[in-house]
LOMIVO-724883 format. One record per residue (C-alpha): residue number from 0; z, y, x. Coordinates in nm, 3 decimals, always signed. Each point is the difference from the previous one (the first is absolute). Layout:
N
 num       w       v       u
 NUM       Z       Y       X
...
//
This chain:
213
 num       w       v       u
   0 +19.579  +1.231 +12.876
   1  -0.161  +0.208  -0.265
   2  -0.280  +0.262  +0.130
   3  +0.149  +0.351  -0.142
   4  -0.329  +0.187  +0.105
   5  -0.177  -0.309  -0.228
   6  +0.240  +0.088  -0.268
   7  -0.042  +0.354  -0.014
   8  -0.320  -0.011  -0.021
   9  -0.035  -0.247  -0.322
  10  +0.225  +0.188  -0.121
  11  -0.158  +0.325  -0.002
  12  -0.353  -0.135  -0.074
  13  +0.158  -0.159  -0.282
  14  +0.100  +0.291  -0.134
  15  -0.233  +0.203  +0.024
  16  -0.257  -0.209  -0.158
  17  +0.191  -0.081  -0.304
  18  +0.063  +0.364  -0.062
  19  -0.355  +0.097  +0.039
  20  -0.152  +0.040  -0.348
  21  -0.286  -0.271  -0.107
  22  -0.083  -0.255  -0.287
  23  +0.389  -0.107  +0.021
  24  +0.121  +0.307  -0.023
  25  -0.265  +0.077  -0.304
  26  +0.077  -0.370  -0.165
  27  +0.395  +0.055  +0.014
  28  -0.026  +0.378  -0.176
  29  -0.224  -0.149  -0.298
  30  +0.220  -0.295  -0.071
  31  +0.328  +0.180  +0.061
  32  -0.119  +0.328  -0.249
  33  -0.201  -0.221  -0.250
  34  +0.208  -0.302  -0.038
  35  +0.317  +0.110  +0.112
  36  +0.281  -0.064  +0.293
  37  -0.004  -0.377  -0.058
  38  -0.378  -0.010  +0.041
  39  -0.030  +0.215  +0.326
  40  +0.331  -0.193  +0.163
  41  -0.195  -0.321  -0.008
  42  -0.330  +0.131  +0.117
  43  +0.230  +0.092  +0.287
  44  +0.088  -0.342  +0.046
  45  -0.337  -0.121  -0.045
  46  -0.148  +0.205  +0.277
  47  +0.307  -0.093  +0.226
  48  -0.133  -0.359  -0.065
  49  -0.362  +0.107  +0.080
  50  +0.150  +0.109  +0.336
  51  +0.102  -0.354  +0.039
  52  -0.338  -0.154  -0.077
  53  -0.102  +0.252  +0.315
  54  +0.249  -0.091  +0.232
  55  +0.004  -0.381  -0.061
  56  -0.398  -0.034  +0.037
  57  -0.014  +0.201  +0.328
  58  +0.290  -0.218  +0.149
  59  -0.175  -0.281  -0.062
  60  -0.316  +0.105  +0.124
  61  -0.253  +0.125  -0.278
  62  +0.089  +0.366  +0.160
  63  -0.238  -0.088  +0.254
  64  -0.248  -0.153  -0.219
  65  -0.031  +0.294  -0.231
  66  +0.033  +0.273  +0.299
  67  -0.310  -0.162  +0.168
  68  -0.205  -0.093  -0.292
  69  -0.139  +0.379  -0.203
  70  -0.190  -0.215  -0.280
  71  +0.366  -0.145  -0.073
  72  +0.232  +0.315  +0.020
  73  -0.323  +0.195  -0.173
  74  +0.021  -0.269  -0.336
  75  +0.417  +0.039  +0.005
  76  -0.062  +0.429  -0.037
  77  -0.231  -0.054  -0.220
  78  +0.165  -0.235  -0.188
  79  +0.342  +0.256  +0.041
  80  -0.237  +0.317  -0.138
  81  -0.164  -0.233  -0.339
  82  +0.364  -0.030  -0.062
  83  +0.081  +0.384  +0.029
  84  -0.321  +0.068  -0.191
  85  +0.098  -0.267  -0.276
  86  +0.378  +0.178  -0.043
  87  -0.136  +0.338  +0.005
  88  -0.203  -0.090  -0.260
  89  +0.198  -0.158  -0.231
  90  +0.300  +0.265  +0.031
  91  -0.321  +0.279  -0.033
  92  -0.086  -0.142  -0.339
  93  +0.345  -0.093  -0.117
  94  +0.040  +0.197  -0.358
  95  +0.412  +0.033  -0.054
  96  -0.030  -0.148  -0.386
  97  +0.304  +0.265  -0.122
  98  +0.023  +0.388  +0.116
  99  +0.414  +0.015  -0.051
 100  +0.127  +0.020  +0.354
 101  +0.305  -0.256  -0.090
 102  -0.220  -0.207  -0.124
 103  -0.251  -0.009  +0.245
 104  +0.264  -0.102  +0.263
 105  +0.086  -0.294  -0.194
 106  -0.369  -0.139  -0.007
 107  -0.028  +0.093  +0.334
 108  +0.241  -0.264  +0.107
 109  -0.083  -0.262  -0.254
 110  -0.413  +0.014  +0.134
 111  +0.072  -0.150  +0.378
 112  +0.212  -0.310  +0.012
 113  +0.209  -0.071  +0.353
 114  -0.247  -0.280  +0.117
 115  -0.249  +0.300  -0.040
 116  +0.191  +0.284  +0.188
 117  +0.081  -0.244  +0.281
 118  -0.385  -0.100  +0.031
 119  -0.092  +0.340  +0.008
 120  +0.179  +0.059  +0.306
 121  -0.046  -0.294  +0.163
 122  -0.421  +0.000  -0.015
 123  +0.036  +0.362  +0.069
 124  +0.152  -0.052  +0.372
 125  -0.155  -0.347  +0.042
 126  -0.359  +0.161  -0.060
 127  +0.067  +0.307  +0.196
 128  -0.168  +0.010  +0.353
 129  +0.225  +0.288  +0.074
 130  +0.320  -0.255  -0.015
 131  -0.241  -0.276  +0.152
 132  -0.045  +0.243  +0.315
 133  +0.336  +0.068  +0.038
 134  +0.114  -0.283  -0.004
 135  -0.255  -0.182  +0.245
 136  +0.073  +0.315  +0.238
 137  +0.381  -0.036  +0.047
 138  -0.068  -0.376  +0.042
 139  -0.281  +0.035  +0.277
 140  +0.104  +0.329  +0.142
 141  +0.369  +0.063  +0.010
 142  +0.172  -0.395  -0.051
 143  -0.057  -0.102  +0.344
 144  -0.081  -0.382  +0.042
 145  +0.371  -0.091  +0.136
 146  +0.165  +0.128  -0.311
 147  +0.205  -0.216  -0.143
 148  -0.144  -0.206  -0.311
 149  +0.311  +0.127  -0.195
 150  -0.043  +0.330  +0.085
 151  -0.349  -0.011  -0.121
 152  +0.146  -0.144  -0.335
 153  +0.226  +0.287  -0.010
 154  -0.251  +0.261  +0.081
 155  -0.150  -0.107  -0.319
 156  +0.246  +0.009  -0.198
 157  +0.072  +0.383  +0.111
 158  -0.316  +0.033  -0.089
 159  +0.046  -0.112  -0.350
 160  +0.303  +0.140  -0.067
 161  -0.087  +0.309  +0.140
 162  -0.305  +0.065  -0.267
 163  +0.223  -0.178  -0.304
 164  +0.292  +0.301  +0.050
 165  -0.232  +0.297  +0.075
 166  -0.200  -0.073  -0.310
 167  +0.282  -0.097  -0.219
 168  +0.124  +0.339  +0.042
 169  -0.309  +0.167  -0.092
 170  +0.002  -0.231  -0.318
 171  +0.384  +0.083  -0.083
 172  -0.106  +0.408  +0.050
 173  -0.299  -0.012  -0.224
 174  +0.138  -0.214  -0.298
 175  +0.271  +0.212  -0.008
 176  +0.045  +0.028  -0.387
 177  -0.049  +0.405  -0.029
 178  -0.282  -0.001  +0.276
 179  -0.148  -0.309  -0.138
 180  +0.022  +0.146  -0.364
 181  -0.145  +0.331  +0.085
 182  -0.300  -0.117  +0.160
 183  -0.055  -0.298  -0.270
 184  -0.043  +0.290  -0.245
 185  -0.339  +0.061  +0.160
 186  -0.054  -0.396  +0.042
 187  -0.356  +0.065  -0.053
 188  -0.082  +0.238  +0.280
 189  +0.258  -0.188  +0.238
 190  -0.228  -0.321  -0.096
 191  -0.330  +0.181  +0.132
 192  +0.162  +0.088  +0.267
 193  +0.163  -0.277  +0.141
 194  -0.324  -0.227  -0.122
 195  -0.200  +0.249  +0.171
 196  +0.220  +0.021  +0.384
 197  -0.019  -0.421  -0.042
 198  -0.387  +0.028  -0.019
 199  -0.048  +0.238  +0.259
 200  +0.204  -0.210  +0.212
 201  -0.185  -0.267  -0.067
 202  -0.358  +0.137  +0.017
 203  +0.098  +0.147  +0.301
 204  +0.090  -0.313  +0.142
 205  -0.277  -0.182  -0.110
 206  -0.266  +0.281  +0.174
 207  +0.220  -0.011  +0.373
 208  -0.025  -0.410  -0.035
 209  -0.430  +0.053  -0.063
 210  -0.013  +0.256  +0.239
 211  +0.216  -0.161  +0.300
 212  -0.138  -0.349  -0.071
//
């Protein structure tokens, strides 16, 4: 018999830390208003596979490892914020080669490939200790020990899905074509800024892993 109070409450976590904003959130809205809809849907998938990479290594066991060994879970954040701090950069310093706002759409989609979008996403949640934590916790504080092995499988999956839908629809609403359009005619500043939210994300990250290692 399924535990409804165990459901609820993986539930709710669930959602409430795939809505919160973070370097998903910030990875999704630079793909989706830079590249375009196809670009931000499969980020989406790849940080729903990221998810996965989560859930299957604390199943398994290396939740445990990583919870109870800092010098580990310190080298994945900092890994995760070097990432952040490499994609902030790049988008920072990315010149748009034309000016003409139709044009400028179509290079935007021609300069990330799908292999590329889907990466994106996927090292985005797989190096984020935020997702790491979250996913350890439900595993170690709410899934008690007599849940079901299928249930835990399931859980996962929630989990996934959960994060692939939420920011899919944040990628459909900002590469709508007139919002998409109207803020690709300032390409330029939206590239400083986005570049600029990655990096702080990532700096930021980098300074709690020194500071709480």
């Amino acid at each position: 018999m399924l535990n409804q109070v165990e459901i609820i409450a993986v539930a709710t976590i669930t959602i409430l830390a795939v809505i919160s904003p973070g370097a998903d959130f910030a990875m999704v809205t630079r793909n989706s208003i830079i590249h375009g809809r196809s670009a931000g849907l499969l980020s989406s998938l790849g940080i729903a596979a990221g998810v996965q990479l989560h859930v299957f290594y604390t199943m398994v066991g290396v939740g445990i490892l990583i919870r109870n060994s800092p010098a580990l879970f310190t080298l994945i954040k900092i890994a995760g914020a070097f990432y952040l701090i490499y994609v902030g950069y790049k988008t920072f310093f990315d010149t748009p080669t034309v000016a003409q706002k139709d044009q400028a759409v179509g290079a935007a989609n021609a300069s990330l490939s799908s292999r590329q979008a889907f990466k994106s996403g996927f090292l985005t949640n797989a190096l984020n200790p935020k997702t790491t934590l979250f996913v350890m916790s439900v595993y170690t504080q709410i899934v008690g020990e007599h849940t079901p092995m299928g249930v835990q499988i399931l859980y996962g999956a929630f989990m996934s899905v959960a994060h692939w839908a939420w920011f899919s629809m944040v990628s459909l609403f900002l590469s709508e074509d007139r919002l998409r359009n109207r803020l690709l005619e300032h390409q330029m500043l939206l590239n400083r800024s986005i570049g600029l939210i990655l990096g702080a994300l990532g700096i930021l990250l980098s300074v709690t892993s020194v500071s709480t290692h």
